[in-house]
N, CA and C atoms as a LAMMPS dump frame, in Angstrom:
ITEM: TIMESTEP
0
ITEM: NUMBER OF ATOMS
351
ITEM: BOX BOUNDS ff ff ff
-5.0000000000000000e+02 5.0000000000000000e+02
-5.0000000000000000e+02 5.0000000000000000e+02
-5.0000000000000000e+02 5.0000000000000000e+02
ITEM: ATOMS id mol type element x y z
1 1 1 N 2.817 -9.141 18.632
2 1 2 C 1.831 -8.456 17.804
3 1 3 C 1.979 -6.957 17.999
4 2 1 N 1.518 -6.153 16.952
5 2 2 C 2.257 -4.586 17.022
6 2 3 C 0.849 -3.86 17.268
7 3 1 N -0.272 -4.886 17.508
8 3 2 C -1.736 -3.77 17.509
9 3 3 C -2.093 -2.862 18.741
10 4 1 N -0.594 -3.531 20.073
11 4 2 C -1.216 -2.359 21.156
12 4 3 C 0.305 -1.693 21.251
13 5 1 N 0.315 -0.699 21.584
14 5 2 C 1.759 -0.025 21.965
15 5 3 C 1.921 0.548 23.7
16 6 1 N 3.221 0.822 24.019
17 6 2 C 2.695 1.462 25.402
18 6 3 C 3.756 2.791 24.917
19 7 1 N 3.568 3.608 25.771
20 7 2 C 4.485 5.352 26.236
21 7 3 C 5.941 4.582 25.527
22 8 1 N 6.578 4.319 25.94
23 8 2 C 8.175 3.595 25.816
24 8 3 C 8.142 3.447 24.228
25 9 1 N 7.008 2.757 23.631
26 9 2 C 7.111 2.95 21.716
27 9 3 C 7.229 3.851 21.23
28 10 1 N 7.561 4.577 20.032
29 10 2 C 7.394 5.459 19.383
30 10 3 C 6.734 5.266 18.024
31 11 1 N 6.411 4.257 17.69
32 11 2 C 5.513 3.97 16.739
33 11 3 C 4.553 2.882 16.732
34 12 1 N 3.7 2.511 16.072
35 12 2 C 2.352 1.704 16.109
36 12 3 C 1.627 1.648 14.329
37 13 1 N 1.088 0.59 13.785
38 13 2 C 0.731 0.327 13.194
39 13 3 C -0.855 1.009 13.018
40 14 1 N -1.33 1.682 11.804
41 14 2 C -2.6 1.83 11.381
42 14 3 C -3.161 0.867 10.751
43 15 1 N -4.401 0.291 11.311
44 15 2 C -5.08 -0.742 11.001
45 15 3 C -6.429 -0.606 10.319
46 16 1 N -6.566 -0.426 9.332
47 16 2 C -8.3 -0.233 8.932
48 16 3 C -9.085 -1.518 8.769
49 17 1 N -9.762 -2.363 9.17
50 17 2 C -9.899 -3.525 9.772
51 17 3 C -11.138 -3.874 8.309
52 18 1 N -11.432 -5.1 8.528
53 18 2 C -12.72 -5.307 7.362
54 18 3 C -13.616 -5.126 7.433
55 19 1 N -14.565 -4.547 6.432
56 19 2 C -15.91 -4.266 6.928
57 19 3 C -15.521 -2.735 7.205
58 20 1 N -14.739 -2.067 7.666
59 20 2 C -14.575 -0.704 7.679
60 20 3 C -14.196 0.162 6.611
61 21 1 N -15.101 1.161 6.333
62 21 2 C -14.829 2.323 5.477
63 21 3 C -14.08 3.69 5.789
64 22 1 N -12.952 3.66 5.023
65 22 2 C -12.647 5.516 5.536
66 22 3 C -12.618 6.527 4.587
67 23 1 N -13.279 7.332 4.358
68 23 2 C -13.157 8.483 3.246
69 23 3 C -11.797 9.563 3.558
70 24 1 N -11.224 10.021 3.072
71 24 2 C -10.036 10.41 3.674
72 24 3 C -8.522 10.347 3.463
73 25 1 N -7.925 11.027 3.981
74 25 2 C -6.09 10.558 3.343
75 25 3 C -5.627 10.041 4.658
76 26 1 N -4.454 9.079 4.252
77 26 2 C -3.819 8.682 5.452
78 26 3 C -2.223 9.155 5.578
79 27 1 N -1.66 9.658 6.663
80 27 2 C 0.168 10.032 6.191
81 27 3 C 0.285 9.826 7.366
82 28 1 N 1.239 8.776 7.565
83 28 2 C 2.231 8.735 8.51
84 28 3 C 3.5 7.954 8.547
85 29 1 N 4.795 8.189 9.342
86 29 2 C 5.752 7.457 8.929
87 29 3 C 5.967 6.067 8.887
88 30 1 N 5.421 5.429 9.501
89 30 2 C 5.144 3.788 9.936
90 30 3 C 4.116 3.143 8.523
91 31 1 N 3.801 1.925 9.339
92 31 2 C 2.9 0.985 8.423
93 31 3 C 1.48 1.28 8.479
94 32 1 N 0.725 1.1 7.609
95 32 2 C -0.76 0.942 7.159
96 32 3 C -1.036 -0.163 6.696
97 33 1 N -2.322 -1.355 7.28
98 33 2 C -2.734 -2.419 7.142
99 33 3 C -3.977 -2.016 6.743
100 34 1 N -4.376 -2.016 5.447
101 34 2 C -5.338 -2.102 4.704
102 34 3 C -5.913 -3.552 4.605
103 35 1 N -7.419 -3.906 5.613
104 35 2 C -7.939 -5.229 5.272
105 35 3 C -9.631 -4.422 4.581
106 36 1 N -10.14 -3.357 4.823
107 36 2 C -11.056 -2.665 4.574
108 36 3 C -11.394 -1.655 3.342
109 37 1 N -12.003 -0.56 3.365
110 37 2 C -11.939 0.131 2.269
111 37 3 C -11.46 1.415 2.278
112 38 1 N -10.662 2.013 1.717
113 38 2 C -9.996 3.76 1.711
114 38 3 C -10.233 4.371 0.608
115 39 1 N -10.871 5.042 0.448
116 39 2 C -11.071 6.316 -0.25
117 39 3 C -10.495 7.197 -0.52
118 40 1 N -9.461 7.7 -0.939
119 40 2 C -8.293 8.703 -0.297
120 40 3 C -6.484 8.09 -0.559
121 41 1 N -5.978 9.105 -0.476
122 41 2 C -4.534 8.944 -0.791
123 41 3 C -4.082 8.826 0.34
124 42 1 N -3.411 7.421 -0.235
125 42 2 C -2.228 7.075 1.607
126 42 3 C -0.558 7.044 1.314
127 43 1 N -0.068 7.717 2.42
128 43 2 C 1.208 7.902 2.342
129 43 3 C 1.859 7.502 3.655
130 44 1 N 2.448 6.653 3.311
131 44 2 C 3.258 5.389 4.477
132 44 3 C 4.743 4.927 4.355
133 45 1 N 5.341 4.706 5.772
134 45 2 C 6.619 3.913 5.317
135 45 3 C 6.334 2.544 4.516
136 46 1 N 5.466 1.848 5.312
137 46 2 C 4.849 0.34 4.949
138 46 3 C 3.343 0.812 3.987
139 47 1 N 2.861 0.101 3.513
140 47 2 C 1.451 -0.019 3.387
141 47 3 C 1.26 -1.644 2.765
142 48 1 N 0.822 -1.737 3.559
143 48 2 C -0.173 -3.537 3.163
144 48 3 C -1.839 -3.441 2.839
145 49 1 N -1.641 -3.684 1.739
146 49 2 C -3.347 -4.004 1.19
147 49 3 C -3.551 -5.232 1.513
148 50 1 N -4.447 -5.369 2.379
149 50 2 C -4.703 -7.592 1.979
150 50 3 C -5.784 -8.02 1.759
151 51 1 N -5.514 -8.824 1.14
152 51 2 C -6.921 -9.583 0.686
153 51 3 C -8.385 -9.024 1.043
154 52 1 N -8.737 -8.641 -0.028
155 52 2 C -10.646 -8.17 0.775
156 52 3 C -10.422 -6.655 0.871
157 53 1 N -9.002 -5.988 1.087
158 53 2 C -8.596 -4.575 0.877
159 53 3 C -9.207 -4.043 -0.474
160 54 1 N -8.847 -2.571 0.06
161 54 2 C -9.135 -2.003 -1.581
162 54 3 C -9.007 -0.005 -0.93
163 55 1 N -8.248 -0.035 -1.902
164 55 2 C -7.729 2.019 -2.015
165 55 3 C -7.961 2.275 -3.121
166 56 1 N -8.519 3.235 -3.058
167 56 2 C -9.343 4.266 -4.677
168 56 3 C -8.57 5.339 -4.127
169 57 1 N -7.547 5.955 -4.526
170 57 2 C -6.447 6.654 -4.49
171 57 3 C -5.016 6.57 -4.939
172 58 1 N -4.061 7.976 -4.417
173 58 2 C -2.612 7.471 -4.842
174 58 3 C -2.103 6.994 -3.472
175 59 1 N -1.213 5.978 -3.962
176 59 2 C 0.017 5.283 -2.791
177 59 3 C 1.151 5.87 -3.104
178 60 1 N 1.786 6.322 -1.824
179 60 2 C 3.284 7.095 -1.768
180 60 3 C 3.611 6.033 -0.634
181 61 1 N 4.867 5.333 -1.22
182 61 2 C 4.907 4.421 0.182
183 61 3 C 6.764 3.746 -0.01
184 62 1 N 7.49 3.608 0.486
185 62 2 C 8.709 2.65 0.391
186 62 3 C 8.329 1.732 0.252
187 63 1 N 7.742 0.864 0.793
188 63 2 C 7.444 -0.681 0.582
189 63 3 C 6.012 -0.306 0.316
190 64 1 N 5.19 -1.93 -0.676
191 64 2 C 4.118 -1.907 -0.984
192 64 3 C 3.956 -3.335 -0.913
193 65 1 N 2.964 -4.137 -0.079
194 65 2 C 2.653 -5.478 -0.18
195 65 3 C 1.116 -5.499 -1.061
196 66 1 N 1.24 -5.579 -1.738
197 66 2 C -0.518 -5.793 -2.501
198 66 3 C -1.42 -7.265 -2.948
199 67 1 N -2.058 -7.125 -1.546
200 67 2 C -2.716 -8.576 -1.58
201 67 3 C -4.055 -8.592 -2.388
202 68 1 N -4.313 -7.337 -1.897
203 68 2 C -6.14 -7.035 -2.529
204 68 3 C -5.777 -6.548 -3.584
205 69 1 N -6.642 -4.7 -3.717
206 69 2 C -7.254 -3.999 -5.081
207 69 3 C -6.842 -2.615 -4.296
208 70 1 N -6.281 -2.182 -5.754
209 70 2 C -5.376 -0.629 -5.858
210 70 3 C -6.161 -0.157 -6.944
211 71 1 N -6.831 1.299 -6.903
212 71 2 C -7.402 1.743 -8.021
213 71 3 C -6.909 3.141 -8.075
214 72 1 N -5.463 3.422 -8.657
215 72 2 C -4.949 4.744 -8.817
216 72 3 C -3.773 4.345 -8.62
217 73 1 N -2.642 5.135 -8.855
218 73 2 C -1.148 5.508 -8.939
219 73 3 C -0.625 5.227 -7.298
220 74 1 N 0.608 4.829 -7.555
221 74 2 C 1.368 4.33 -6.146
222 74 3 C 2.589 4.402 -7.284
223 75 1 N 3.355 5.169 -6.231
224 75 2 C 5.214 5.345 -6.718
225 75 3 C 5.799 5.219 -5.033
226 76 1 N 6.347 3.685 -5.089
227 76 2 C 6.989 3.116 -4.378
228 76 3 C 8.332 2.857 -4.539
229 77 1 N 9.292 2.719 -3.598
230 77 2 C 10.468 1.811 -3.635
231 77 3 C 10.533 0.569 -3.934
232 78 1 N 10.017 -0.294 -3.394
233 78 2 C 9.634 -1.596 -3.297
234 78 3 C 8.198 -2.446 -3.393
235 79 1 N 8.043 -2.532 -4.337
236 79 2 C 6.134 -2.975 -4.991
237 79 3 C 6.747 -4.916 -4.254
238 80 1 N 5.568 -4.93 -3.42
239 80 2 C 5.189 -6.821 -3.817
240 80 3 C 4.122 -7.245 -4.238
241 81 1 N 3.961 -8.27 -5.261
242 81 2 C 2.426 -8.249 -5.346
243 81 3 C 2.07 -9.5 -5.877
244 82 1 N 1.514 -9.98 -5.034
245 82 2 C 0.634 -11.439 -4.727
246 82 3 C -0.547 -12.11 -5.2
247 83 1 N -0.326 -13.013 -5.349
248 83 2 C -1.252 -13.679 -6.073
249 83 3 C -3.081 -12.747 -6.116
250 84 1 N -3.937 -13.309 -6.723
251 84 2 C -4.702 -12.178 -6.398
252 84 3 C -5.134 -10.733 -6.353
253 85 1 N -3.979 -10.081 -6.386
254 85 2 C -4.044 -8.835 -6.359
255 85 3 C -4.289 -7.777 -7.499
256 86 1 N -5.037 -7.045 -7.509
257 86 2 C -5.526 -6.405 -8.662
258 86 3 C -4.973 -4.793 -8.397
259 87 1 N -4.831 -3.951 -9.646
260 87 2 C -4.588 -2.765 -10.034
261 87 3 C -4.697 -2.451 -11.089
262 88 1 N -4.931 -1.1 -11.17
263 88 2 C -5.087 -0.062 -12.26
264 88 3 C -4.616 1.158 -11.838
265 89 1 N -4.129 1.847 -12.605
266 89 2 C -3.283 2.909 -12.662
267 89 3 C -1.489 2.792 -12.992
268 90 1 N -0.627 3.67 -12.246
269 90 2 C 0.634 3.608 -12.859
270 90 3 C 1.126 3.173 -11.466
271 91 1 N 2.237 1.87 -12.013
272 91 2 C 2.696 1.573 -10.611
273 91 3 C 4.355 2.233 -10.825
274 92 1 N 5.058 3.063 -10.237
275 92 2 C 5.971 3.773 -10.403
276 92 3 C 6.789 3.387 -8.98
277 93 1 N 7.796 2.241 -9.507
278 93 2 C 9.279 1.344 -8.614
279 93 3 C 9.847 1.364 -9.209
280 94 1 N 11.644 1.121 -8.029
281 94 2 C 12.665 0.711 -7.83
282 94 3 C 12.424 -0.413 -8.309
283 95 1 N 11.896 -1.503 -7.201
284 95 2 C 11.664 -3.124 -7.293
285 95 3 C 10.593 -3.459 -7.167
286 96 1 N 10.403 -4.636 -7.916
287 96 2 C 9.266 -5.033 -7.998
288 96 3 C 9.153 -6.445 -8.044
289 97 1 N 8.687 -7.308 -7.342
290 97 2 C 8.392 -8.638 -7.078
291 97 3 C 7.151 -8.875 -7.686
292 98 1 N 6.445 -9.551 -8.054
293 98 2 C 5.492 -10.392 -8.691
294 98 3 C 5.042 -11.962 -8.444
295 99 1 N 4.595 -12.387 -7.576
296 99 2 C 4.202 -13.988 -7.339
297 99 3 C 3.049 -14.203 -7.943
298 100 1 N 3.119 -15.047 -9.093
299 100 2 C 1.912 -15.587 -9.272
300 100 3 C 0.741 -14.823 -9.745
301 101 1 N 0.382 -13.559 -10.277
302 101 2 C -0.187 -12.778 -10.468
303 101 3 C -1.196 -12.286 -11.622
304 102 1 N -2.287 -12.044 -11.82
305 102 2 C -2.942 -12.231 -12.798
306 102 3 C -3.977 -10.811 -12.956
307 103 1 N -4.201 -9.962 -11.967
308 103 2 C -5.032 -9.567 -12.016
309 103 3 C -4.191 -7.554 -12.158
310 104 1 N -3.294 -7.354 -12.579
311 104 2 C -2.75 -6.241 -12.957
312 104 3 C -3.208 -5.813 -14.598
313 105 1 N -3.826 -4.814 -14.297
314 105 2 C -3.996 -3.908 -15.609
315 105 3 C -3.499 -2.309 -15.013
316 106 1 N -2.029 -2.709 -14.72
317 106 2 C -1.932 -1.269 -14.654
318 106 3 C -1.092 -0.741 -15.366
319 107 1 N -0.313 0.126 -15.728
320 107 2 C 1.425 0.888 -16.691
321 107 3 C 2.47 0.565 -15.452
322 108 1 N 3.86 0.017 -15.639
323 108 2 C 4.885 -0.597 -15.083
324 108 3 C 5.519 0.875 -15.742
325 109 1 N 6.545 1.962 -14.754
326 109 2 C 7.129 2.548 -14.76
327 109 3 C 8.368 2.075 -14.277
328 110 1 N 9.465 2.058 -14.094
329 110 2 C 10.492 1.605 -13.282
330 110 3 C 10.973 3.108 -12.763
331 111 1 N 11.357 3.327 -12.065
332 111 2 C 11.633 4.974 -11.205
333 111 3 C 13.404 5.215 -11.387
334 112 1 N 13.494 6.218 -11.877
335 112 2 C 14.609 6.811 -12.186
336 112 3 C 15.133 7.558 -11.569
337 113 1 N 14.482 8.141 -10.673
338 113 2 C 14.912 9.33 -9.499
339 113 3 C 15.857 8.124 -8.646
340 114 1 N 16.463 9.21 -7.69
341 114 2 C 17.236 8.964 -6.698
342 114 3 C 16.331 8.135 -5.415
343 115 1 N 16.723 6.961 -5.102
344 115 2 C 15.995 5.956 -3.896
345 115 3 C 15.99 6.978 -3.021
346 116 1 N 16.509 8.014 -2.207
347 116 2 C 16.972 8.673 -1.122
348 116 3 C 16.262 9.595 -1.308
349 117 1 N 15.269 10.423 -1.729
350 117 2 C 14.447 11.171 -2.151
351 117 3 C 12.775 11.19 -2.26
């Protein structure tokens, strides 16, 4: 499990847990586990929304797992998005996976820029 780290790690997972609110932006190079609520623009290597999640902001992220609710723009490398999962705004990828999915009302951009950038 990645929720405790010691000195010897150099990275660690941000966890906003359920039932928790954060008003605020989030940036860092690692993952963000969204099970709670964010207010604010997050910018991550990872970001996981899950189930019961929810961001009222933009996502800047390489990977995107979206279990819950996205309300604003995310330009990712890699979108996944799971049964359940709801959005609005512009989702702006490379790739994009889709399982089962029903609850997207957002604009599908496909990204034209350079992946490396």
């Amino acid at each position: 499990m990645l929720a405790f780290t010691n000195a010897k790690e150099k990275q660690s997972p941000t966890i906003i847990g359920a039932g928790c609110k954060l008003t605020g932006d989030i940036k860092t190079d690692h993952t963000v586990q969204i099970h709670g609520n964010v207010v604010g623009n997050v910018t991550a290597e990872t970001i996981i929304i899950g189930r019961g999640g929810r961001v009222t902001g933009k996502i800047v992220a390489t990977n995107l797992f979206l279990h819950g609710a996205l309300d604003g723009p995310a330009t990712v490398n890699t979108a996944n998005i799971f049964s359940n999962a709801q959005m609005t705004g512009v989702l702006s990828y490379f790739t994009l996976n889709i399982t089962g999915n029903t609850g997207l009302e957002c604009k599908l951009a496909k990204r034209k820029d350079k992946k490396n950038e």
